[in-house]
LOGUMAR-146245 format. One line per 3 residues: their letters; for each residue y, z, x of C-alpha. Coordinates in Angstrom, 3 decimals. Layout:
N
a> Y,Z,X ~ ...;
END
This chain:
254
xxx> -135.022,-32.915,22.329 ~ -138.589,-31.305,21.470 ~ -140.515,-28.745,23.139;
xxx> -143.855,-28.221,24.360 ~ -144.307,-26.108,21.766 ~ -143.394,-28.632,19.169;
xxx> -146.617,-30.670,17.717 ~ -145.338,-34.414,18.001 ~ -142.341,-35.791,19.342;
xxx> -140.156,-38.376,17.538 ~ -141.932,-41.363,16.544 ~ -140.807,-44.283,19.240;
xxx> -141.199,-47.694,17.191 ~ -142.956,-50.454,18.555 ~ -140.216,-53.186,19.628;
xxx> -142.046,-56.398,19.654 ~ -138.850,-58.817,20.089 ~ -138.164,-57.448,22.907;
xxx> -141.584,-56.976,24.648 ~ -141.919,-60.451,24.150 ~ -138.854,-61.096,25.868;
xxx> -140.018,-59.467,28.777 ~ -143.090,-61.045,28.843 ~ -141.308,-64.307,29.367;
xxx> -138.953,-62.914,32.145 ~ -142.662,-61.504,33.980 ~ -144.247,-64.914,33.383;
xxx> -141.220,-66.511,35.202 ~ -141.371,-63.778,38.466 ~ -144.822,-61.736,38.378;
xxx> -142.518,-59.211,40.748 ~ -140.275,-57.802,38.082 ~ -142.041,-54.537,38.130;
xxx> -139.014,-53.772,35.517 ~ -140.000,-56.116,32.993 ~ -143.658,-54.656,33.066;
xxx> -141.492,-51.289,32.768 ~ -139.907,-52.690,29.842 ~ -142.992,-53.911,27.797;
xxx> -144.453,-50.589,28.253 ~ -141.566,-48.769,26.559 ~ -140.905,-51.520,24.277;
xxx> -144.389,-51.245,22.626 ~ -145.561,-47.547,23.976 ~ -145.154,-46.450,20.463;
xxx> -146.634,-43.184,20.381 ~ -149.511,-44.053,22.231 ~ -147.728,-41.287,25.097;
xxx> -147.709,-38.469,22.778 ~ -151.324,-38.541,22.198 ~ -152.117,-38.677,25.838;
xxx> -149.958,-35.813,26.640 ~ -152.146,-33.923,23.518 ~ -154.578,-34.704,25.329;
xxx> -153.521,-33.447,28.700 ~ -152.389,-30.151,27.944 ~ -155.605,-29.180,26.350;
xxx> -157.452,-29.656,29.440 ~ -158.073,-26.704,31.993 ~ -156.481,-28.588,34.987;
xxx> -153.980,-30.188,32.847 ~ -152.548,-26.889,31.474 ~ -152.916,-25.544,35.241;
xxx> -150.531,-28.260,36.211 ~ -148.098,-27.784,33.181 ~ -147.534,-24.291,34.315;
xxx> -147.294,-25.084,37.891 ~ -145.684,-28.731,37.954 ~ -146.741,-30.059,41.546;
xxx> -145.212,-32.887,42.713 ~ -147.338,-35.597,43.064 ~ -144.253,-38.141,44.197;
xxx> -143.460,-35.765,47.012 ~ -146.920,-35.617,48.236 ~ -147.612,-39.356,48.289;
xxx> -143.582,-39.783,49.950 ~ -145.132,-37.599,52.824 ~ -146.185,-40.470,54.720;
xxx> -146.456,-39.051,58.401 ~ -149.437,-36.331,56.650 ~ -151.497,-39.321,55.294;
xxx> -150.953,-41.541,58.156 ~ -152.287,-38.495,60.213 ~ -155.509,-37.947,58.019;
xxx> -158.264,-39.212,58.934 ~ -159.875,-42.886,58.265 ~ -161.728,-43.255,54.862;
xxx> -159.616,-40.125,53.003 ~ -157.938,-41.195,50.013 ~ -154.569,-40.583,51.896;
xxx> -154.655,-42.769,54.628 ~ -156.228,-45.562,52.769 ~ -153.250,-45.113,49.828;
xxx> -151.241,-45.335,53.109 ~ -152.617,-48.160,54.061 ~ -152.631,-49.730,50.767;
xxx> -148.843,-48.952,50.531 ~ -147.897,-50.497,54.126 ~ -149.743,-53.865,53.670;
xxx> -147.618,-54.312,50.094 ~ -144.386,-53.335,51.685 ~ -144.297,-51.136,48.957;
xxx> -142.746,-47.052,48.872 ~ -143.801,-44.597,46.413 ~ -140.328,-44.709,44.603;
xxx> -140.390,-48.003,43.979 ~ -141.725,-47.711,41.212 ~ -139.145,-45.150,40.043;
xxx> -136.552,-47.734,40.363 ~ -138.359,-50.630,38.503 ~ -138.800,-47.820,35.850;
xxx> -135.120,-46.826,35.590 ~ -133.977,-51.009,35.785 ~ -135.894,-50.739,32.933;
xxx> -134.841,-51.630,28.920 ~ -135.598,-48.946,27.276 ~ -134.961,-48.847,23.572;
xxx> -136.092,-45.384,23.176 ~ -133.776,-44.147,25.948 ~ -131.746,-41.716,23.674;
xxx> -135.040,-40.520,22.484 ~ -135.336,-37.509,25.443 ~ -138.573,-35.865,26.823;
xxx> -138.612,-32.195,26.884 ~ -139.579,-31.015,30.829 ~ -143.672,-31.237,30.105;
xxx> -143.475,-34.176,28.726 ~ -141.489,-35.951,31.443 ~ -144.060,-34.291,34.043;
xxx> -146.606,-35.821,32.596 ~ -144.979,-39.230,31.967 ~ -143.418,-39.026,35.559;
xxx> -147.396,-38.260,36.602 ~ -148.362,-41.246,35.242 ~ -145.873,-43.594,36.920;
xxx> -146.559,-42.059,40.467 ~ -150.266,-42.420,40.286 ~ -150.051,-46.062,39.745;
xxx> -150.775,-47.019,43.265 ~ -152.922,-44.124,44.008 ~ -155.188,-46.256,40.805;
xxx> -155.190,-49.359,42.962 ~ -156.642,-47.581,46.155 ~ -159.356,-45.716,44.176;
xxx> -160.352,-48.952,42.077 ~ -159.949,-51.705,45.411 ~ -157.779,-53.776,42.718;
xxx> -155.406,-55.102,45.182 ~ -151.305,-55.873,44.642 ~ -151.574,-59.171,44.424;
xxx> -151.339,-60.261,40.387 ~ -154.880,-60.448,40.179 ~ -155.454,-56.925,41.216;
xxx> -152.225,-55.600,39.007 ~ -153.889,-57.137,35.699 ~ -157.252,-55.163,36.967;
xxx> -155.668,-52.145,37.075 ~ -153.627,-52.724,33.716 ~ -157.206,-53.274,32.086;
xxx> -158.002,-49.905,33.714 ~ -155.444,-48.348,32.847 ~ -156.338,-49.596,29.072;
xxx> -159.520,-48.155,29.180 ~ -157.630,-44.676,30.125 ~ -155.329,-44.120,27.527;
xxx> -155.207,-46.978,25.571 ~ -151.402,-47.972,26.018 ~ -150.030,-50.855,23.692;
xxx> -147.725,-51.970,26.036 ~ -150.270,-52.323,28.988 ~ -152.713,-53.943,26.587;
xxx> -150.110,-56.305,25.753 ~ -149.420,-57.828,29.599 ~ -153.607,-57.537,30.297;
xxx> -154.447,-59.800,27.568 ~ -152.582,-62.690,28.772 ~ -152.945,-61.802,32.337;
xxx> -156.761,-62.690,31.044 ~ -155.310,-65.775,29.329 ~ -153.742,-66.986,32.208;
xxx> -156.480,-67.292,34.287 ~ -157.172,-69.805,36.817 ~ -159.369,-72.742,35.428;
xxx> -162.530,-72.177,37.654 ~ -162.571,-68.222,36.243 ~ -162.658,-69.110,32.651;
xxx> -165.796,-67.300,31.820 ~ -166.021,-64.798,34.643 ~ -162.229,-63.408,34.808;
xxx> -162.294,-62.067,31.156 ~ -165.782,-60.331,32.282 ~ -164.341,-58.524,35.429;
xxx> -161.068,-57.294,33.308 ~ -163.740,-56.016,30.621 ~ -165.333,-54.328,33.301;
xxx> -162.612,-53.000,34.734 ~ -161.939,-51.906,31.320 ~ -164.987,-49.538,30.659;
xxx> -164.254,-48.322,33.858 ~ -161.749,-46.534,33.076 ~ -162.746,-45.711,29.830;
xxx> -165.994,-43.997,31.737 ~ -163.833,-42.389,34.249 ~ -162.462,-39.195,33.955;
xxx> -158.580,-38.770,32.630 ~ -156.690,-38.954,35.812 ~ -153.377,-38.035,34.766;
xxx> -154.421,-34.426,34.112 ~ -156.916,-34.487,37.376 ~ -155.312,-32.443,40.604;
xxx> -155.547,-35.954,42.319 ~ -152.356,-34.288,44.694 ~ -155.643,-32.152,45.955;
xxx> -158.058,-35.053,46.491 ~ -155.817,-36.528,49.466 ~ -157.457,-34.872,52.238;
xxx> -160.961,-35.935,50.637 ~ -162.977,-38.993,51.580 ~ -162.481,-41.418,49.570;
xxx> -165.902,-41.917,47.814 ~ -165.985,-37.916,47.313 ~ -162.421,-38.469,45.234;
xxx> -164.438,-41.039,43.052 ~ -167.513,-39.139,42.641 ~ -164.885,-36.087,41.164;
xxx> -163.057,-38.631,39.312 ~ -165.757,-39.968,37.714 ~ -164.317,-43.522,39.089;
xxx> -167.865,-46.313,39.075 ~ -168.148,-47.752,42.659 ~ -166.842,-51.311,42.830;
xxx> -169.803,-52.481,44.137 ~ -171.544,-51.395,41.125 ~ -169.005,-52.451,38.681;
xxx> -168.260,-55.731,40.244 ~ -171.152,-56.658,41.927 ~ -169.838,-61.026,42.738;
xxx> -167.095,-58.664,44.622 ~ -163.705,-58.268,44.325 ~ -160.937,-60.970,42.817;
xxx> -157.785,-62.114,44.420 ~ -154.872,-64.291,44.212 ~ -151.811,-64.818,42.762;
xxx> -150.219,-66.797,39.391 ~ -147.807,-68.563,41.304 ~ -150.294,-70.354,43.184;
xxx> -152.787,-70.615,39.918 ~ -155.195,-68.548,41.608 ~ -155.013,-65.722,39.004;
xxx> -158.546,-64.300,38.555 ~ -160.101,-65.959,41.574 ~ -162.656,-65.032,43.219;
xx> -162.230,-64.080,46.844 ~ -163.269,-66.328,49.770;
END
């Protein structure tokens, strides 16, 4: 195990065999969180070390190092958000969660169904913060962005989350989310996940943000701090929806 002290972890090799695996196991059932889970790790490389560089030379990021908030336990506390009030980033994440049927440790246990072949290859405690940090904003990135949870909206956010911190393994699963594209997008889908793209790459680095402070905000005010482009501005035809399954990938919305 390494230490925050050390300068670089152990190099994690990129697995593509078995990324590619998974790829065909997420093609076959787009809600296998755990095979997206899987391509991540398989290809993450060390793509994670130079993001958590990254994050503890910022001010708020070395703030949160030292003090190690729990973002997971403040987006569990659902009764708080529900009881904020309309058009705060809580309630709509809230919102956001209760129309998916989804729970904020969901994604914990796609994560640990996950293959890992770098398992044996341990975090030290900052490192795990920040890679823990990174899992539990994932739906907190859908809210801010209006990318929905439908496929559509999980390949926008991938391509945002690309622009962030430039993940392999992310890349990876957004490219042929843009491949697989319904036939009347074929020009305009690979534009929106471009733009979604550079709007991440614009926006400021989230996982070393004190987003666990923005909750109580409204919503536009925890974009403006964020740095996060208005959707309106960045997608201008509007939003895209719909799902692979019914070859609606990329579509845009009624």
């Amino acid at each position: 195990m390494v230490t925050a002290n050390d300068t670089h972890a152990p190099h994690r090799p990129i697995r593509w065999t078995l990324a590619a695996r998974a790829l065909v196991g997420l093609a076959r059932d787009t809600q296998r969180t755990d095979h997206v889970f899987t391509i991540i790790s398989a290809l993450t490389g060390d793509s994670f070390e130079r993001t958590f560089c990254e994050f503890r030379e910022t001010p708020h990021g070395k703030r949160l190092l030292l003090e190690k908030p729990s973002l997971a336990l403040a987006l569990a506390d659902t009764t708080r958000l529900r009881a904020l009030p309309e058009g705060t980033l809580g309630r709509a994440y809230v919102r956001f969660m209760d129309a998916g049927k989804l729970t904020s440790d969901g994604l914990v246990g796609a994560q640990e169904a996950r293959i890992d072949p770098n398992a044996e290859l341990e975090y030290d405690a900052d490192r795990q913060y920040v890679s823990d940090r990174l899992r539990d904003m994932h739906d907190l990135w859908h809210v801010l962005t209006d990318y929905g949870s439908d496929d559509t909206g999980e390949i926008a956010n991938l391509w945002f989350s690309v622009g962030q911190f430039g993940n392999p393994g992310m890349a990876f699963i957004a490219f042929f989310g843009v491949l697989d594209g319904c036939v009347g997008a074929a020009v305009s889908w690979p534009r929106y996940c471009f733009n979604a793209y550079l709007r991440g790459r614009h926006a400021k680095r989230l996982v070393s943000e004190p987003i666990e402070d923005m909750l109580e905000l409204p919503i536009d005010e925890a974009r403006a701090r964020l740095g996060i482009a208005l959707t309106r501005d960045v997608h201008p035809e509007g939003i895209r929806r719909g799902d692979r399954k019914e070859r609606a990938l990329g579509a845009l919305a009624a």
